[in-house]
C-alpha positions as CSV (number, residue, x, y, z in Angstrom):
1,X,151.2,141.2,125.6
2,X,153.6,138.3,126.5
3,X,154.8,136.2,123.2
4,X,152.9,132.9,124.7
5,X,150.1,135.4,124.4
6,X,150.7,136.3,120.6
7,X,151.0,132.3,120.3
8,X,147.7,131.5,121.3
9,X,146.1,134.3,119.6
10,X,147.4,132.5,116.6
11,X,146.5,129.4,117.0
12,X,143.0,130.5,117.2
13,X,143.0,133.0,114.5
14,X,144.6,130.1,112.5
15,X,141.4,127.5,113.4
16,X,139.5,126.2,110.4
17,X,137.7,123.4,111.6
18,X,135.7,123.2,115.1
19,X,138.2,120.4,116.2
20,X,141.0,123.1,115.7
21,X,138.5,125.3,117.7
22,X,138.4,122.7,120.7
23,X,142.3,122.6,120.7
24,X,142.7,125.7,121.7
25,X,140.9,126.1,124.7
26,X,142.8,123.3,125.2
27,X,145.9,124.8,124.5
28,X,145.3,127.7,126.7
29,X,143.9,125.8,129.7
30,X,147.9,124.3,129.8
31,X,149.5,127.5,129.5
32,X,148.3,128.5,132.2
33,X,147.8,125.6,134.0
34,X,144.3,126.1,135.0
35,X,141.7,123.4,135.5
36,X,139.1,124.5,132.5
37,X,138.8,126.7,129.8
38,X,135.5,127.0,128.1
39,X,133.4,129.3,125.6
40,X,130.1,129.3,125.1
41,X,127.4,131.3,123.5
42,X,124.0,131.8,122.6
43,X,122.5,133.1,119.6
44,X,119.5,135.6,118.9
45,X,117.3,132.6,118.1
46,X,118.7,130.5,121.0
47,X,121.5,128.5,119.3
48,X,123.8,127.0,121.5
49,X,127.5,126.3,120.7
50,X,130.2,125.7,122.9
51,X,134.0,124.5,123.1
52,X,136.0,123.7,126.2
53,X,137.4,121.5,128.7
54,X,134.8,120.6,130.9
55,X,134.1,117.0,130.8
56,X,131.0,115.8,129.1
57,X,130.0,114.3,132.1
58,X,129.7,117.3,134.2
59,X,127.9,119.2,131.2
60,X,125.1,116.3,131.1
61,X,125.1,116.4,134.8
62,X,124.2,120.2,134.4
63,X,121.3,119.8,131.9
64,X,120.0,117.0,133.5
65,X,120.0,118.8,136.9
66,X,118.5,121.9,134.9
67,X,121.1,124.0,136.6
68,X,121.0,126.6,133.7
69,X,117.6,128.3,135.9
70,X,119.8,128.8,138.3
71,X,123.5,129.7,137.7
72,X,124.7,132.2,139.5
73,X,127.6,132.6,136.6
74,X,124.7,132.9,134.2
75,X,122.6,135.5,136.2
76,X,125.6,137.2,137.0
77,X,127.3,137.7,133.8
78,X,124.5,138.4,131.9
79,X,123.6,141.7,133.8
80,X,127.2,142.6,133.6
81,X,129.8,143.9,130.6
82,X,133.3,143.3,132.9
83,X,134.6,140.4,133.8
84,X,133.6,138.9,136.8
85,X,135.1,137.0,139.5
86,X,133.1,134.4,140.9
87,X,133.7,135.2,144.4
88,X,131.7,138.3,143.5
89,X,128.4,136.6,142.5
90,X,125.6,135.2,144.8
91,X,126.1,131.7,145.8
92,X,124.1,131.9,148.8
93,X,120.9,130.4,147.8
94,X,120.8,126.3,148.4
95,X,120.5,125.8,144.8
96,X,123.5,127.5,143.9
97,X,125.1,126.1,147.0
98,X,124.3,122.5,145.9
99,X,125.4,123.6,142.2
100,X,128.8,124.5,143.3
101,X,129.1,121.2,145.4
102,X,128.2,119.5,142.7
103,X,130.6,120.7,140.5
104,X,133.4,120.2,142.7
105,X,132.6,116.6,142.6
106,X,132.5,116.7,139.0
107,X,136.4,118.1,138.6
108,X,135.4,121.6,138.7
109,X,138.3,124.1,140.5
110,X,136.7,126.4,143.3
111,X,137.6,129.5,141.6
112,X,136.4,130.7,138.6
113,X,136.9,133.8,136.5
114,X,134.2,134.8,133.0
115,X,134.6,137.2,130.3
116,X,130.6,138.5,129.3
117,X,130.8,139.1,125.2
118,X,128.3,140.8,123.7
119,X,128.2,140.8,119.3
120,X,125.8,141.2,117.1
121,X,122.2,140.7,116.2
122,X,122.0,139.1,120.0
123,X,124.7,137.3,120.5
124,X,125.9,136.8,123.7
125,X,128.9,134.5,124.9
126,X,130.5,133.7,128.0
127,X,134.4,133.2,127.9
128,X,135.3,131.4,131.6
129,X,138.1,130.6,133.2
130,X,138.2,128.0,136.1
131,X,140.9,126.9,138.4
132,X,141.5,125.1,141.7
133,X,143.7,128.1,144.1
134,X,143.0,129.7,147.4
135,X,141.9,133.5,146.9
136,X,145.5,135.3,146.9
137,X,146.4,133.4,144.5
138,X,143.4,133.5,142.1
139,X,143.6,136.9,142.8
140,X,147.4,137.5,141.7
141,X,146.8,135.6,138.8
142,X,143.8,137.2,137.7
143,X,145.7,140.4,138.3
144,X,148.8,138.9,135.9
145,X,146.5,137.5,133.3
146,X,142.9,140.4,133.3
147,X,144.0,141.8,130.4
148,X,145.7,139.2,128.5
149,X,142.2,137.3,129.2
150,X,139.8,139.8,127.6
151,X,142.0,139.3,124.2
152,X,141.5,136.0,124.2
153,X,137.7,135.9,125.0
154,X,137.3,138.7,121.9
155,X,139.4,136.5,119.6
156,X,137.6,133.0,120.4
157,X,134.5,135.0,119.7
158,X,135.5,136.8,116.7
159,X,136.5,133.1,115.3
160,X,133.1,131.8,116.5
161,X,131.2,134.5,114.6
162,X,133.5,133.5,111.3
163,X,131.7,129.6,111.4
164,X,128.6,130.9,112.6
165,X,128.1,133.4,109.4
166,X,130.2,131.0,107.1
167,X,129.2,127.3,107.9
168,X,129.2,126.3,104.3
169,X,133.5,127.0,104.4
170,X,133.8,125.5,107.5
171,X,135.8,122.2,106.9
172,X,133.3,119.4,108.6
173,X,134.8,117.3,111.4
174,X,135.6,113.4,110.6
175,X,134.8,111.0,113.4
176,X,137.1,107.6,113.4
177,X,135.2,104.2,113.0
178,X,134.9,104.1,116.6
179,X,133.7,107.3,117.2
180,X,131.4,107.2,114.9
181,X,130.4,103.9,116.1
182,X,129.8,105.4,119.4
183,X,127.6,107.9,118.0
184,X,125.2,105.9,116.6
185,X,124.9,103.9,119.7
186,X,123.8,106.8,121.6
187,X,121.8,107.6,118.4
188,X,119.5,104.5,119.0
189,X,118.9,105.3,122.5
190,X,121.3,102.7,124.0
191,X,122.7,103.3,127.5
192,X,126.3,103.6,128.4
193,X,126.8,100.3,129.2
194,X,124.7,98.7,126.4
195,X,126.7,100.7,123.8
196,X,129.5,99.4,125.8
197,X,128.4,95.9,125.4
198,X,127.5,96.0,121.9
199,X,130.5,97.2,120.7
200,X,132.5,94.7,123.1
201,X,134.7,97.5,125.1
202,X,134.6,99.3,128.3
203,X,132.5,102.1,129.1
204,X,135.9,103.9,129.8
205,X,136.8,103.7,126.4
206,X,133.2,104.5,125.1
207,X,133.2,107.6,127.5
208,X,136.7,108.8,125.5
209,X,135.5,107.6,122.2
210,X,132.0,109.7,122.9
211,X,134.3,113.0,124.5
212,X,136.5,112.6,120.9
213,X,133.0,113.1,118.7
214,X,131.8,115.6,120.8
215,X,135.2,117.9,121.4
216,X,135.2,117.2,117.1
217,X,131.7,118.3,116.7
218,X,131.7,121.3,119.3
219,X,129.0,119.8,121.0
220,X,128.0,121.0,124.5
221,X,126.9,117.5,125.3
222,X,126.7,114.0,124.4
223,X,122.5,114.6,123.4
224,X,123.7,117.7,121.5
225,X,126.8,115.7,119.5
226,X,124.2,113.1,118.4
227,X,122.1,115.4,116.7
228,X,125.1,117.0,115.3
229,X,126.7,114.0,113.5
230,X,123.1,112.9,112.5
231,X,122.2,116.3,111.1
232,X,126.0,116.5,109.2
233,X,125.7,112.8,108.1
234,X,128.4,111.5,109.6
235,X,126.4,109.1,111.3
236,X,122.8,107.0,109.9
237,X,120.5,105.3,112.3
């Protein structure tokens, strides 16, 4: 294990709060240079939470598409307990093909590399590499990093399990005036570019004020950080 290793290993043993969380997939995307990062699991009674580096565009893009019926990553890894290569899964079908096309225009890498996790009472999570690299070279680094990889996965979920079965310690995430302002914008129903509007900026800076809230509040989406900051208070329609 390489010291950079023992670093980020740290840093999310070390994570209180679920914006702390969030950093650290950021954290490790950079290490290692990759495109995305991302963890994601699913309870026994179908409670979703996620952190990562996919943008919140390409995760609404996803839901509204209803590309979960179809994943092949999904499919794949959930009749699997190793770590699977992406190039090994079934992409031929049209709706995976157009999935996969779709991602790529969405900032997605072609390559992608995901960690199965299976804990207790149900809970299964998916730990997921992605990158942009032609197969040698996902291949060497997948050879370099397996190992190192299936740490990492294991200690984002360990962490995860910590808030899930102590959310009442969990510090709660703060949004800035903005952010929150943004929130209850979306809250109301408002589109992009009337929450833009009525808060006199650009939906450039609404998108990064509405990616802040959600990275804070470890939505997977924008619909799914609304009904966080409603449900915590941190926003009142």
């Amino acid at each position: 294990m390489t010291l950079q290793t023992e670093s980020l290993l740290d840093s999310i043993q070390a994570a209180e709060t679920l914006e702390a969380f969030q950093t650290a997939t950021e954290d490790l995307r950079d290490a290692l240079a990759v495109k995305h990062v991302v963890y994601h699991w699913v309870n026994s009674i179908g409670e979703r939470f996620g952190a990562g580096t996919y943008s919140s565009d390409w995760v609404d893009r996803y839901l509204e598409k209803d590309y979960l019926r179809l994943d092949p990553v999904i499919f794949g890894c959930f009749q699997r307990f190793t770590p699977v290569n992406w190039k090994q899964l079934d992409w031929s079908s049209k709706g995976a093909k157009a999935m996969f096309l779709d991602a790529l225009d969405y900032g997605l890498g072609n390559q992608g590399y995901t960690i199965p996790i299976r804990g207790p009472n149900g809970q299964f999570a998916l730990f997921t590499l992605n990158a942009d690299m032609d197969d040698d070279k996902w291949d060497a680094f997948i050879d370099k990093h397996g190992r190192e990889l299936v740490l990492l996965g294991h200690e984002f979920n360990r962490k995860a399990l910590e808030f899930e079965q102590g959310k009442e310690t969990v510090a709660a995430p703060t949004l800035s005036p903005r952010e929150q302002a943004a929130m209850t914008a979306m809250a109301k129903g408002y589109s992009r570019a009337q929450a833009a509007a009525d808060l006199g900026i650009s939906e450039h800076t609404l998108r990064v004020y509405i990616e802040a809230a959600r990275h804070k509040l470890g939505a997977l989406n924008t619909t799914h950080a609304v009904a966080r900051a409603l449900s915590s208070g941190l926003i009142i329609v």
